[in-house]
Backbone as CSV, one residue per row, in Angstrom:
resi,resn,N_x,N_y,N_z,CA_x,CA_y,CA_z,C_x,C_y,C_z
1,UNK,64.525,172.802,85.997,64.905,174.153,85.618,65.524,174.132,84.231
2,UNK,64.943,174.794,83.371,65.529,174.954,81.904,67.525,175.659,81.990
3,UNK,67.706,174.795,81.194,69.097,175.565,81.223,70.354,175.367,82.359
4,UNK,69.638,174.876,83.392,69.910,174.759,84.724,71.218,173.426,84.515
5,UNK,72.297,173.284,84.743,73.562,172.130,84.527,73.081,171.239,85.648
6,UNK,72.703,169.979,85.565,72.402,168.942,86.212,73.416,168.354,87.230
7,UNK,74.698,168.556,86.176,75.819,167.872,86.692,75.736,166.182,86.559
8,UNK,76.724,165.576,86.718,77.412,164.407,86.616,76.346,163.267,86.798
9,UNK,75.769,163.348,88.653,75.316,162.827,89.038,74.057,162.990,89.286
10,UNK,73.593,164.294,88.657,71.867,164.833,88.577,71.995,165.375,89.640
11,UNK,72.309,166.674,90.009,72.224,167.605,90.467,73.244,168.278,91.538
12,UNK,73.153,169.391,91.452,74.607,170.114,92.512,74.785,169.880,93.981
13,UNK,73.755,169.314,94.116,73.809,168.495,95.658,73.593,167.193,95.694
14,UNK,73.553,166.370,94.610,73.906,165.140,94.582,75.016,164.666,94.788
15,UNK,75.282,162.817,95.614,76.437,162.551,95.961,76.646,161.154,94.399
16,UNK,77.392,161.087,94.504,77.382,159.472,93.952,77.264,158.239,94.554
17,UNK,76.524,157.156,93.918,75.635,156.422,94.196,76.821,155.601,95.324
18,UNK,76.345,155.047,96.332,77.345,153.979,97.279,76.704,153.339,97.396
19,UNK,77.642,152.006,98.086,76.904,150.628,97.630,76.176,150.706,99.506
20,UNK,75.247,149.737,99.133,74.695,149.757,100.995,74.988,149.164,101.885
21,UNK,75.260,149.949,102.842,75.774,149.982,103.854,77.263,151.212,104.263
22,UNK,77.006,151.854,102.855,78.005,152.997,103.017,79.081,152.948,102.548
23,UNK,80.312,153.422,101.833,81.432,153.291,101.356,82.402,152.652,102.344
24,UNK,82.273,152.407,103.693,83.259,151.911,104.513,82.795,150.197,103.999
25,UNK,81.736,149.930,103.769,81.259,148.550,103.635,81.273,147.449,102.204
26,UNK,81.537,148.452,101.004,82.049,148.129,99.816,83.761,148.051,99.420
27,UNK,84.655,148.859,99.768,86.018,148.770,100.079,86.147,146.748,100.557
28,UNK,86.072,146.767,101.210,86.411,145.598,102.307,85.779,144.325,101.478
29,UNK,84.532,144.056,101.186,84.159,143.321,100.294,85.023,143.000,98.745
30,UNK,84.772,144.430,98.315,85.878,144.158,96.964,87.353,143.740,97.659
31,UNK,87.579,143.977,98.197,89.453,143.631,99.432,89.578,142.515,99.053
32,UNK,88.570,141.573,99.800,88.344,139.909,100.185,88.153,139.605,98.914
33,UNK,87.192,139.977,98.246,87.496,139.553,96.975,88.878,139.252,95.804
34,UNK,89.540,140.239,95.924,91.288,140.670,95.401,91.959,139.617,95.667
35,UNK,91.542,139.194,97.265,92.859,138.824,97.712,92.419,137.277,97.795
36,UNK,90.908,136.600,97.721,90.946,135.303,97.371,91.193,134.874,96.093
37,UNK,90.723,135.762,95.163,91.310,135.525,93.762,93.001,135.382,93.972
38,UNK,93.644,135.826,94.431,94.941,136.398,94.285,95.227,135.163,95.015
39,UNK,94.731,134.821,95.892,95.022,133.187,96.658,95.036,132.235,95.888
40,UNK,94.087,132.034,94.833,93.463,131.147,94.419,94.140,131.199,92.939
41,UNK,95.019,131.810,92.807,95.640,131.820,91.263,96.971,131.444,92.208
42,UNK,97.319,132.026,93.000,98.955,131.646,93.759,98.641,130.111,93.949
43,UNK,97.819,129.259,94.570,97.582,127.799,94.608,97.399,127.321,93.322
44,UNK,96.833,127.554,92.471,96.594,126.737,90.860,97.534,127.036,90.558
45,UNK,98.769,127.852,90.415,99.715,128.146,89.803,101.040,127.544,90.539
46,UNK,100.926,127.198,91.546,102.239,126.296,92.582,101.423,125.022,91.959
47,UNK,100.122,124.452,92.241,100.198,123.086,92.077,100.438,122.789,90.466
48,UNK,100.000,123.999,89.401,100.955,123.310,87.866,102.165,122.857,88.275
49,UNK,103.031,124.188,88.280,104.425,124.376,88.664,105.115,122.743,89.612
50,UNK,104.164,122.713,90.317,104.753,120.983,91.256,104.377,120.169,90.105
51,UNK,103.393,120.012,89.582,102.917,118.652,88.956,103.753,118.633,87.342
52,UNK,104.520,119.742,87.301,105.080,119.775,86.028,106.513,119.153,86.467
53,UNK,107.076,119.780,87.219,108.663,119.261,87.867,108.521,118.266,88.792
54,UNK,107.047,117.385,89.091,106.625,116.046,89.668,107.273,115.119,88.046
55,UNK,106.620,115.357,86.890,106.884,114.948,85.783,107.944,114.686,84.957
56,UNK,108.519,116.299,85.559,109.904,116.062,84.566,111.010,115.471,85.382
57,UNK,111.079,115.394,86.381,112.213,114.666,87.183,111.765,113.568,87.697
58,UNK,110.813,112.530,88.179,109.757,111.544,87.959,109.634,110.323,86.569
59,UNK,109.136,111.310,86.200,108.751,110.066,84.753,109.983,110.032,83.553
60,UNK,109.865,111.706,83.486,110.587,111.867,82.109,112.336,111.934,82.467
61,UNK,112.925,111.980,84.243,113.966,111.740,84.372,115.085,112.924,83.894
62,UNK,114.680,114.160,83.523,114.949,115.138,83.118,114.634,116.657,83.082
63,UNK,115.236,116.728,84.045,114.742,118.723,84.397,115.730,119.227,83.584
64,UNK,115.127,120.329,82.809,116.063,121.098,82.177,115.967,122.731,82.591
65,UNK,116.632,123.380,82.020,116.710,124.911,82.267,115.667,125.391,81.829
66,UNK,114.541,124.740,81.863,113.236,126.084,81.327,112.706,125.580,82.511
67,UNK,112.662,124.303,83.223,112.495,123.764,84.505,112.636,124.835,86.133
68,UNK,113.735,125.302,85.497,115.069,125.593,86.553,113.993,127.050,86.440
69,UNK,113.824,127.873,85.567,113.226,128.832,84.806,112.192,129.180,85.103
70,UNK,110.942,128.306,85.455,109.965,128.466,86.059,109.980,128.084,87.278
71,UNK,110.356,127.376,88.809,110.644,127.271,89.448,111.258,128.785,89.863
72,UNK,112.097,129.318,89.296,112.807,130.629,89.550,111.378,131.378,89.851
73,UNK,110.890,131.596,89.108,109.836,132.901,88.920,108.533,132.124,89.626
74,UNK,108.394,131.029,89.467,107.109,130.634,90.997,107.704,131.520,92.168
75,UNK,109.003,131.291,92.614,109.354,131.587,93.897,109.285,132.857,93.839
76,UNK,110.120,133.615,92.894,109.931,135.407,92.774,108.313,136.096,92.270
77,UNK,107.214,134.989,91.801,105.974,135.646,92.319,105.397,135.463,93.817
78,UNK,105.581,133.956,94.120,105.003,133.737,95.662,106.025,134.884,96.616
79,UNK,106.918,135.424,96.188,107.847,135.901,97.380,107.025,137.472,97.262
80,UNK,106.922,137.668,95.972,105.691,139.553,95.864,104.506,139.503,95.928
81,UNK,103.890,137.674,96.057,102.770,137.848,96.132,102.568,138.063,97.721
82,UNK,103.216,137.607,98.688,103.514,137.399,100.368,103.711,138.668,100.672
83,UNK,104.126,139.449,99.889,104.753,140.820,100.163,103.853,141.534,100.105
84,UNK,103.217,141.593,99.153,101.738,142.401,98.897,100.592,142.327,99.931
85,UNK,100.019,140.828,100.422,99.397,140.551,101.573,99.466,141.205,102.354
């Protein structure tokens, strides 16, 4: 139709596109996704955090306050990351 407003999604009774199996079935996928990433940075980020204060109190015989510093804030992310879950 000439003139006629298509709209957004091509036409006034068009929906927007969902993934298949329906919008209840894309939610949940992207979810699992979030939250293994979100796993999987909380584990790479405790085992630096250990293997760094394995080092500095270990080899180098010396933890200092930037030590103390990160240790602090591992625990105050793992404690919002637990929270969030």
């Amino acid at each position: 139709m000439p003139g006629h407003d298509e709209g957004f999604f091509g036409g006034p009774d068009s929906h927007p596109p969902v993934a298949e199996g329906g919008p209840s079935k894309s939610l949940p996928d992207a979810a699992k996704e979030v939250i293994a990433c979100s796993v999987a940075m909380a584990t790479l980020t405790s085992l630096v955090v250990g293997l760094r204060i394995y080092c500095r109190s270990f080899l180098v015989r010396k933890v200092g306050k930037d030590d103390w510093a990160i240790i602090i804030g591992l625990v105050r992310f793992l404690n919002r990351h637990s929270a969030s879950a």
